[in-house]
C-alpha positions as CSV (number, residue, x, y, z in Angstrom):
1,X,0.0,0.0,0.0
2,X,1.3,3.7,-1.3
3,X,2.3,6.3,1.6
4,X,-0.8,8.5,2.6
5,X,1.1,12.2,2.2
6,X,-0.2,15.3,3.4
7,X,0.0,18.8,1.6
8,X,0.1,21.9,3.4
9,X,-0.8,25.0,1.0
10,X,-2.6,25.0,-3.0
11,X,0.0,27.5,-4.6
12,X,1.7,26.1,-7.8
13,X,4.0,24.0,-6.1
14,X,1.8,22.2,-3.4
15,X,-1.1,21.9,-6.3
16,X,1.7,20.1,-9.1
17,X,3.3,18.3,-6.7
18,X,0.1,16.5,-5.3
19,X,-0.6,15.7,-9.3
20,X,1.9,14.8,-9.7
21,X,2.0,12.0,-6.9
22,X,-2.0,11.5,-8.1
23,X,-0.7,10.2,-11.4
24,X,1.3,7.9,-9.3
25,X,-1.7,7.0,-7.6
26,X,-0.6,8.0,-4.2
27,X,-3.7,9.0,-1.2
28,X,-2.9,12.7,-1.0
29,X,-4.7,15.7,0.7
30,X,-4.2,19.1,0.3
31,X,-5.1,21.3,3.0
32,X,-5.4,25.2,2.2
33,X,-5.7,28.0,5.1
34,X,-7.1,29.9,2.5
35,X,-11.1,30.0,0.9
36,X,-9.3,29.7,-2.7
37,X,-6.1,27.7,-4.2
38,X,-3.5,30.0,-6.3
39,X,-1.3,31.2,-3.8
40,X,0.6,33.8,-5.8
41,X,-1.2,33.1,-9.0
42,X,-4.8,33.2,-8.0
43,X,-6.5,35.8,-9.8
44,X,-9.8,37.3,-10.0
45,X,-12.6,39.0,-11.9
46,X,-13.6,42.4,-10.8
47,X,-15.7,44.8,-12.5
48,X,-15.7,41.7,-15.4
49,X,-11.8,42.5,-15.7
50,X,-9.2,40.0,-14.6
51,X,-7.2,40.7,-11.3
52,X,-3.7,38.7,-11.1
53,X,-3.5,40.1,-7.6
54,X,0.4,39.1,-7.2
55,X,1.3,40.5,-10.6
56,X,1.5,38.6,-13.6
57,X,2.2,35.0,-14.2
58,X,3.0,33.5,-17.7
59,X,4.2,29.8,-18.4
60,X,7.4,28.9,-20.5
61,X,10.1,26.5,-19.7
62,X,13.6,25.3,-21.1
63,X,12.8,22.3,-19.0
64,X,11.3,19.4,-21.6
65,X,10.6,17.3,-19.2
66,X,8.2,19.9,-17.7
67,X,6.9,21.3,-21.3
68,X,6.1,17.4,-21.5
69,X,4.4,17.1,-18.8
70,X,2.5,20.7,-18.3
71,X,0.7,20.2,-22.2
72,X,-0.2,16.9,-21.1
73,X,-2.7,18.7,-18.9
74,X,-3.9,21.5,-22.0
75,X,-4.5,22.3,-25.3
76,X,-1.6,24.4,-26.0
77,X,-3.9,25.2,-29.5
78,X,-7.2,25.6,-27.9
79,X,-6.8,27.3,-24.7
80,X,-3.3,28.9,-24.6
81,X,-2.1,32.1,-26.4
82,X,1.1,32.2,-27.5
83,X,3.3,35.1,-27.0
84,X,6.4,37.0,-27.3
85,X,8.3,39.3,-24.4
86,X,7.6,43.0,-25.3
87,X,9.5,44.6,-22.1
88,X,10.6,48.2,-21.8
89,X,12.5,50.2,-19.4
90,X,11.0,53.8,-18.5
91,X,14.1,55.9,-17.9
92,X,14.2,59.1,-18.5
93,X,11.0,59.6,-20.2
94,X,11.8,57.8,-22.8
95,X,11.3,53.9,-23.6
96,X,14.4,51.7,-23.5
97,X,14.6,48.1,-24.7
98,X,14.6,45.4,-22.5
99,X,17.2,44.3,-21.2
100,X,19.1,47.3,-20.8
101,X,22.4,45.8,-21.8
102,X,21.5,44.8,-25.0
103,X,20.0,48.5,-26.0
104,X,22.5,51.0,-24.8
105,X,22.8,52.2,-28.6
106,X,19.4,53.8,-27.2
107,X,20.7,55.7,-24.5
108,X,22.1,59.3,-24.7
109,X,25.2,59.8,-26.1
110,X,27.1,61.1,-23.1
111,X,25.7,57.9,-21.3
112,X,26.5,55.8,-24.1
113,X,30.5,56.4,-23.9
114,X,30.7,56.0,-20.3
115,X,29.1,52.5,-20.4
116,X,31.1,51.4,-23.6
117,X,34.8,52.8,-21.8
118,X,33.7,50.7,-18.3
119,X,32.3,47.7,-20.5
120,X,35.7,47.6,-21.9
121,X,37.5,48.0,-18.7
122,X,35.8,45.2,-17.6
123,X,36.5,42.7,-20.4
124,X,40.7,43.7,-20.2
125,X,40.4,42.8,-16.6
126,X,40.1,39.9,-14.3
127,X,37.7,40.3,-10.7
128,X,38.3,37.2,-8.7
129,X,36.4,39.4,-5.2
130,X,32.3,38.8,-6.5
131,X,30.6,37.4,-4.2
132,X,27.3,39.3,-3.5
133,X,24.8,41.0,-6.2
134,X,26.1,44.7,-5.9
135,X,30.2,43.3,-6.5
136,X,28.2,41.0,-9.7
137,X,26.4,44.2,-11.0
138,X,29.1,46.8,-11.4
139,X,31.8,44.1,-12.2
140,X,29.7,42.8,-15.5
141,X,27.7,46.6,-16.4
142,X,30.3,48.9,-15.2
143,X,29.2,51.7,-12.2
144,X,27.5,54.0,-14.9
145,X,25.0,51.5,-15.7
146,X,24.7,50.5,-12.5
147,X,23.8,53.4,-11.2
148,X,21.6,54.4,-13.6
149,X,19.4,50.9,-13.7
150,X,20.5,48.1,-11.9
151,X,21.2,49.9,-8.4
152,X,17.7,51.8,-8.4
153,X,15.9,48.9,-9.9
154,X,16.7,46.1,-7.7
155,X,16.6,48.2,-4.7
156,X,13.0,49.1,-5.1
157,X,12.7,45.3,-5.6
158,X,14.4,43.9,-2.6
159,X,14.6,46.8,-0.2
160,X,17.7,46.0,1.5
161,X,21.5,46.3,0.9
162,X,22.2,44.5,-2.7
163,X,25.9,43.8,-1.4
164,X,24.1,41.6,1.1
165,X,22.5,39.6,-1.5
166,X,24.7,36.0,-2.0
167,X,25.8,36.0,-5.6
168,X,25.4,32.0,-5.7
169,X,20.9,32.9,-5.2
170,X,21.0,34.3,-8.6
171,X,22.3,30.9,-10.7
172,X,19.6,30.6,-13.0
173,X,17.7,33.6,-12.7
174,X,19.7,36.0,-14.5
175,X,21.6,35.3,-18.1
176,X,25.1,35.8,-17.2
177,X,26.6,39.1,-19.0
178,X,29.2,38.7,-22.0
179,X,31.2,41.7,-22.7
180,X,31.2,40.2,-26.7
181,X,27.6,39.8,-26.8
182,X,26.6,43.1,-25.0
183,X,29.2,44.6,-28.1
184,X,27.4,42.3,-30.9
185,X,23.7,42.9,-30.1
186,X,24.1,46.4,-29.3
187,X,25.5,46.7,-33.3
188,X,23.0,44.3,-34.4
189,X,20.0,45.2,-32.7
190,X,19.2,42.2,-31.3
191,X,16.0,41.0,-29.3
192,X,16.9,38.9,-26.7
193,X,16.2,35.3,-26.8
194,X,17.6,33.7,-24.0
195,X,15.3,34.2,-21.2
196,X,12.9,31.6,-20.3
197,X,10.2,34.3,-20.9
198,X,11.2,35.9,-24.2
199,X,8.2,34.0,-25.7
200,X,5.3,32.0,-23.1
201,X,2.0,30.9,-23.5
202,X,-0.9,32.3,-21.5
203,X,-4.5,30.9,-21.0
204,X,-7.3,32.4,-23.4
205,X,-9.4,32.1,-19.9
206,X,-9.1,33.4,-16.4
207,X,-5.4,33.9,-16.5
208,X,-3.3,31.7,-14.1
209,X,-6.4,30.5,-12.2
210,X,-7.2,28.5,-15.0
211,X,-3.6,26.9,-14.8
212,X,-4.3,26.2,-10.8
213,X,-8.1,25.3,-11.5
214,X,-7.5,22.1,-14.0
215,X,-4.3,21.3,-12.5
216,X,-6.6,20.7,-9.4
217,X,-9.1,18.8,-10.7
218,X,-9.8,15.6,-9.0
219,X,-7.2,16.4,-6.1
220,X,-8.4,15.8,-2.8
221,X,-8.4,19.5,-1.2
222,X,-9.9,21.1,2.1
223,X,-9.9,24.7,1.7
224,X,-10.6,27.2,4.8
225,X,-8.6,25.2,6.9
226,X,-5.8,26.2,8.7
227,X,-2.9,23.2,10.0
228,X,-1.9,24.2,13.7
229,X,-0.6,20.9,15.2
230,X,2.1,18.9,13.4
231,X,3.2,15.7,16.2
232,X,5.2,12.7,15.0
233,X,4.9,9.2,16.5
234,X,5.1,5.5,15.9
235,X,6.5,6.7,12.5
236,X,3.0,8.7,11.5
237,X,2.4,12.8,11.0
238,X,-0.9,13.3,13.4
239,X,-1.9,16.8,12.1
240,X,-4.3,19.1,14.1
241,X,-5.2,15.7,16.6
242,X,-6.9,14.5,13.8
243,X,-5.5,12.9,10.8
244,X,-2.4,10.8,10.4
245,X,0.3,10.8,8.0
246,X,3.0,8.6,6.4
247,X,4.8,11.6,4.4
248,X,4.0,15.8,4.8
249,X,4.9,18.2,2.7
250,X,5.4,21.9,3.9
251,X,4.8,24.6,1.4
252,X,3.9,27.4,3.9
253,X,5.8,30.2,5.1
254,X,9.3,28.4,7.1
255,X,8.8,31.2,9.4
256,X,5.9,30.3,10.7
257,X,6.5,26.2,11.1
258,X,8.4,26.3,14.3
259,X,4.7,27.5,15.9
260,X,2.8,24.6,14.6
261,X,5.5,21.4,14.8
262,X,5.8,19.6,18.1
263,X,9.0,17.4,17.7
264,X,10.7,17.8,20.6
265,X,13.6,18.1,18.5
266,X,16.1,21.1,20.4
267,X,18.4,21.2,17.7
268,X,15.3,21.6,14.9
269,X,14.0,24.1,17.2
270,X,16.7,26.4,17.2
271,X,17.1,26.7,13.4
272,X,13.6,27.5,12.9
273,X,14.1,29.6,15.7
274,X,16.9,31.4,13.7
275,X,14.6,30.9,10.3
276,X,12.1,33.0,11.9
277,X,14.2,36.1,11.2
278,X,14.3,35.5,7.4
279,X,13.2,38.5,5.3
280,X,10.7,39.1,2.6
281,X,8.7,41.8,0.9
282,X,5.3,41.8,0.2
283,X,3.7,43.7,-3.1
284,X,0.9,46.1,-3.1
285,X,-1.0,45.4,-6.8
286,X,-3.0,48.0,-8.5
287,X,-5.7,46.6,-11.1
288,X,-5.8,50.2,-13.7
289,X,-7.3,50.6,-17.0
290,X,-4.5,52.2,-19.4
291,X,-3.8,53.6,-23.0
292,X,-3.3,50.6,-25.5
293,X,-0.3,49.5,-25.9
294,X,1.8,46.5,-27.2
295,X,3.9,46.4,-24.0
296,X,3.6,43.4,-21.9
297,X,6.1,44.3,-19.2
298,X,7.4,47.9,-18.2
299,X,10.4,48.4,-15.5
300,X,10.7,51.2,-13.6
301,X,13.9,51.6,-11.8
302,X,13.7,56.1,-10.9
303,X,13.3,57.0,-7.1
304,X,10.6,59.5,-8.4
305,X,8.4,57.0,-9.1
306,X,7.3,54.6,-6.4
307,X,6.5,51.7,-8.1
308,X,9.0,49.3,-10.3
309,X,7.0,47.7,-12.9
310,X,3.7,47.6,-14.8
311,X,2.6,44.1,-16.1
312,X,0.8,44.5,-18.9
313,X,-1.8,41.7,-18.5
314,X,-4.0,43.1,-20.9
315,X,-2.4,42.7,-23.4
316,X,-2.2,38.9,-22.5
317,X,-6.0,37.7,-23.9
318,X,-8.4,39.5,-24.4
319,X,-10.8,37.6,-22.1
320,X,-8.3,39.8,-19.4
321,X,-10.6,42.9,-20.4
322,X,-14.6,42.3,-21.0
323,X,-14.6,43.7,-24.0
324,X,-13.6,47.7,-22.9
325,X,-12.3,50.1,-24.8
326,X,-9.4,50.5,-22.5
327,X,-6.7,47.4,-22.1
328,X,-6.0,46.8,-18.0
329,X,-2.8,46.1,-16.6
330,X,-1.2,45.6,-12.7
331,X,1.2,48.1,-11.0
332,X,3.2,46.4,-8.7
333,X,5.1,48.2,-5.7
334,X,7.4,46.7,-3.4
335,X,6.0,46.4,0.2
336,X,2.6,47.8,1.5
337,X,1.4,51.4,0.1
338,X,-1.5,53.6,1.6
339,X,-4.2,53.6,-1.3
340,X,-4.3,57.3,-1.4
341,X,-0.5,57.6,-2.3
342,X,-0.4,55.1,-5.1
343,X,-3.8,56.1,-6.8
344,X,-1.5,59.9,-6.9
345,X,1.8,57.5,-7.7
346,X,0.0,55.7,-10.9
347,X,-0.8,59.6,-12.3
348,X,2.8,59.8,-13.0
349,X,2.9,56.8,-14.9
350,X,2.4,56.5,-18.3
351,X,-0.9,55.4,-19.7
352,X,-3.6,57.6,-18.1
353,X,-4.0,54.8,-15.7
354,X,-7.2,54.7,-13.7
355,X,-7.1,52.6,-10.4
356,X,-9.9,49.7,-10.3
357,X,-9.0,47.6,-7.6
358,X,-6.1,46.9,-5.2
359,X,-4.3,44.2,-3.6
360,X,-2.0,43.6,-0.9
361,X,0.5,40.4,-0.5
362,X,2.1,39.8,2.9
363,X,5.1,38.0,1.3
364,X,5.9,38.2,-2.6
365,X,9.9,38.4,-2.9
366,X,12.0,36.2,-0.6
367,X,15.4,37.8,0.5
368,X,18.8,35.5,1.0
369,X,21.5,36.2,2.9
370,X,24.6,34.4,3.1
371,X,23.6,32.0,5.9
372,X,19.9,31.1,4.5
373,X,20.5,28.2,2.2
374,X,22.4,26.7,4.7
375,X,20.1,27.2,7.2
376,X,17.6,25.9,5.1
377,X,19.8,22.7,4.2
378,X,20.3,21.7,7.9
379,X,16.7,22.4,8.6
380,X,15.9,20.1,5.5
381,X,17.6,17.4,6.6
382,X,16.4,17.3,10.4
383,X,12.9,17.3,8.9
384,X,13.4,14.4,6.4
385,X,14.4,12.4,9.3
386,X,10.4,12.8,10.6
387,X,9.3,12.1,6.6
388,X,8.5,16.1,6.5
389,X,9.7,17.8,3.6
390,X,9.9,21.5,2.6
391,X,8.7,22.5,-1.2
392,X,8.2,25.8,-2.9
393,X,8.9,29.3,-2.4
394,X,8.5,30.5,1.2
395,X,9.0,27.1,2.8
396,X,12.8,26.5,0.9
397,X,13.3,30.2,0.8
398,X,13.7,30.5,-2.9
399,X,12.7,32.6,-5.8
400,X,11.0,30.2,-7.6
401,X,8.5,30.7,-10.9
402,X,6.0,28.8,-11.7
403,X,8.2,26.0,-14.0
404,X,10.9,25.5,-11.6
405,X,8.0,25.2,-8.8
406,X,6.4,22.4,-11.5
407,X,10.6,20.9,-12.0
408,X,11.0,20.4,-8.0
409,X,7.3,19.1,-7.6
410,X,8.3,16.2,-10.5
411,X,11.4,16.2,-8.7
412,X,10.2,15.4,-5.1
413,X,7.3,13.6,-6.6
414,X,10.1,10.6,-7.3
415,X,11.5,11.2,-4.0
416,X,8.2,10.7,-2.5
C-alpha cells in the first residue's frame, strides 16, 4: 500500500506536486488556510476585468521534461495564447529596450560612452572578489549602468543592501553578461532570446487560475482550513489531533512552522528559531485601465516614481478585459502602500492609468543572505528524518516561478 502524504498550501508547487503524486496513484490531501487555491497566482474578476492580484504569471520553460508534462494537462492550440516578451525600461521619459544591456545604442550619447569605456575596462580585466549581487552588478555593467538601472531597480525590488544579496541565489535567474555579446547585439540590434520568458503561453481564460483550476481537478483539497498541530509518532504525522500521516509536505511560510511542529527536536527548534528572522517583501498590486499599448512588461527603476513595474496583463488575452475600450494592466510596488499615495503614484505613470482595484501580499519576494540556504539545508535534513519535507517558495526560501516550482514538484514527486 502507497504512503498516505499530506500537503500543506494549494499554490503552484503544493497543487503540481500533489498531481503529480496522483498520477502515481498516491492517497494525497491538500489542506489550504485559504477559501481559494492559487497562492501567488490566483486571480480574480472584478468589474468583469481579470485581477492577477500578485502581478502577472506566464508559463514557458527550457525544461522538456516539464513542457512534457504541463501540455499533457492543455490544449496548447485551444486554450493557450502564445506570445512574445515585449518589455521596456521607462528611464528618462523615454522607452528603452529590455534588457538594458543589450540596447544601450538607445541611451544618450554622453551615457553611451561611459558604459562602452567601463564595458571595456571590464573585459581587459580579471575580478576574482564577487561574491554578492552589488560586487556581480558593477563588475559585469560597469558603475554607470549600475547606477543608472540596476542599483535603483533592484533596490526598489528587494529593499535592503544589494551587497548583502549572496551571488550564488542568482544561478539561473539571470543570463550571465558577456562583454562580446553586449558589443554584438548592441551593433546588431538584437532581441533577446535567452530568457525563459522571451516568448510564453498564456490561458485564453481566467489567467493563471485556469492553470491552478485544472491542474486541481480531482485532487483531494480542504480549503478554509488552517494546519496548527504537526506531532510525529510511531513513524506517522498526526496533524491538528486528527488525521495521520506517512509523508507531509510543507509549502507554507518556514517562518511560521516552528509554531505549529511539536517534535521535541532542540536542535530543529533552534534553526527554525533562527529561520524565523528571514526576510521578505510583500507587493501592493494595483488593477488600472490604461492607454493601448503593445507592452507586456514595463520596468521602472527612478526614485521618483514609487513603483518598479507595470505588467501589462492586458495585453495577454483579451478575455483579461470584458470587451472595454481600455486594455487593463497591474502596477506592482514593493512592500505595502497607503491607497491614497499610489492612486497619486499611478498619475505619473504613463498610460492615463485609472485605479480599479487593489491588492495587498504579505510576502511576494523572498530575500537571502549568506547563511539562509544553509540554514535551510540543515533544517531540510532534520525534517526528512520525521518524513516532513519543505517545497516551494516560502518554505525552501527561494525565488521560484512557476516551472521550476512544477521541476522540483516532479522532482520530489520521485522522492516521494
Amino acid at each position: 500500500m502507497k504512503n498516505k502524504i499530506a500537503i500543506l498550501g494549494s499554490g503552484i508547487s503544493g497543487i503540481s506536486l500533489a498531481k503529480c503524486l496522483s498520477e502515481k496513484n498516491y492517497n494525497v490531501n491538500l489542506f489550504e488556510k485559504n477559501k481559494k487555491i492559487g497562492g501567488l497566482i490566483k486571480c480574480d474578476f472584478v468589474n468583469g476585468v481579470l485581477f492577477h492580484r500578485v502581478g502577472g504569471h506566464v508559463f514557458n520553460s527550457k525544461n522538456k521534461d516539464v513542457l512534457e508534462w504541463f501540455w499533457k494537462h492543455f490544449d496548447v492550440n485551444e486554450e493557450f495564447i502564445p506570445a512574445k516578451r515585449n518589455a521596456k525600461i521607462l528611464l528618462e521619459n523615454k522607452l528603452i529596450g529590455y534588457p538594458i544591456e543589450n540596447n544601450l545604442h538607445e541611451l544618450q550619447e554622453y551615457q553611451l560612452l561611459k558604459i562602452t569605456n567601463e564595458l571595456l575596462c571590464i573585459y581587459k580585466s580579471n575580478f576574482s572578489q564577487i561574491d554578492n549581487f552589488e560586487n556581480f552588478l558593477v563588475n559585469s555593467f560597469g558603475k554607470t549602468l549600475y547606477n543608472l538601472y540596476f542599483k535603483p531597480y533592484n533596490t526598489k525590488i528587494w529593499n535592503t543592501n544589494l551587497s548583502e544579496i549572496p551571488l550564488d541565489w542568482l544561478e539561473g535567474k539571470l543570463p550571465m553578461p558577456n562583454i562580446v555579446e553586449i558589443f554584438k547585439n548592441n551593433i546588431l540590434k538584437k532581441e533577446e532570446n535567452q530568457m525563459v520568458h522571451s516568448t510564453f503561453w498564456y490561458p485564453k481564460n481566467n489567467g493563471s487560475q485556469f492553470i491552478i483550476d485544472r491542474l486541481a481537478e480531482n485532487l483531494d483539497i480542504t480549503c478554509n482550513y488552517e494546519i496548527r498541530s504537526i506531532k510525529y509518532a510511531d513513524k506517522k504525522l498526526l496533524l491538528n489531533e486528527e488525521f495521520n500521516y506517512d509523508s507531509l509536505v510543507y509549502t507554507g511560510d518556514i517562518r511560521k512552522l516552528r509554531q505549529i511542529l511539536k517534535l521535541n527536536n532542540s536542535q530543529l527548534d533552534l534553526l527554525l528559531k533562527e529561520a524565523e528572522d528571514l526576510k521578505s517583501n510583500g507587493t501592493s498590486n494595483v488593477l488600472c485601465y490604461t492607454d493601448r499599448s503593445d507592452l507586456s512588461w514595463l520596468y521602472i527603476p527612478e526614485e521618483k516614481f514609487e513603483c518598479h513595474r507595470i505588467i501589462y496583463t492586458g495585453n495577454f488575452s483579451p478575455h483579461n478585459n470584458n470587451d472595454n475600450h481600455r486594455k487593463t494592466c497591474v502596477v506592482e510596488f514593493s512592500g505595502k502602500h497607503e491607497i491614497k499615495k499610489m492612486i497619486e503614484s499611478i498619475k505619473l505613470l504613463p498610460g492615463n492609468l485609472d485605479a480599479i482595484e487593489f491588492n495587498y501580499e504579505p510576502n511576494s519576494y523572498v530575500i537571502q543572505s549568506k547563511k539562509t540556504r544553509k540554514l535551510i539545508y540543515d533544517i531540510k535534513n532534520i525534517l526528512q528524518k520525521y518524513n516532513i519535507f519543505l517545497h516551494g517558495r516560502f518554505a525552501e526560501w527561494e525565488y521560484y516561478n512557476m516551472d521550476i516550482c512544477i521541476e522540483k514538484s516532479m522532482k520530489l514527486s520521485n522522492i516521494l
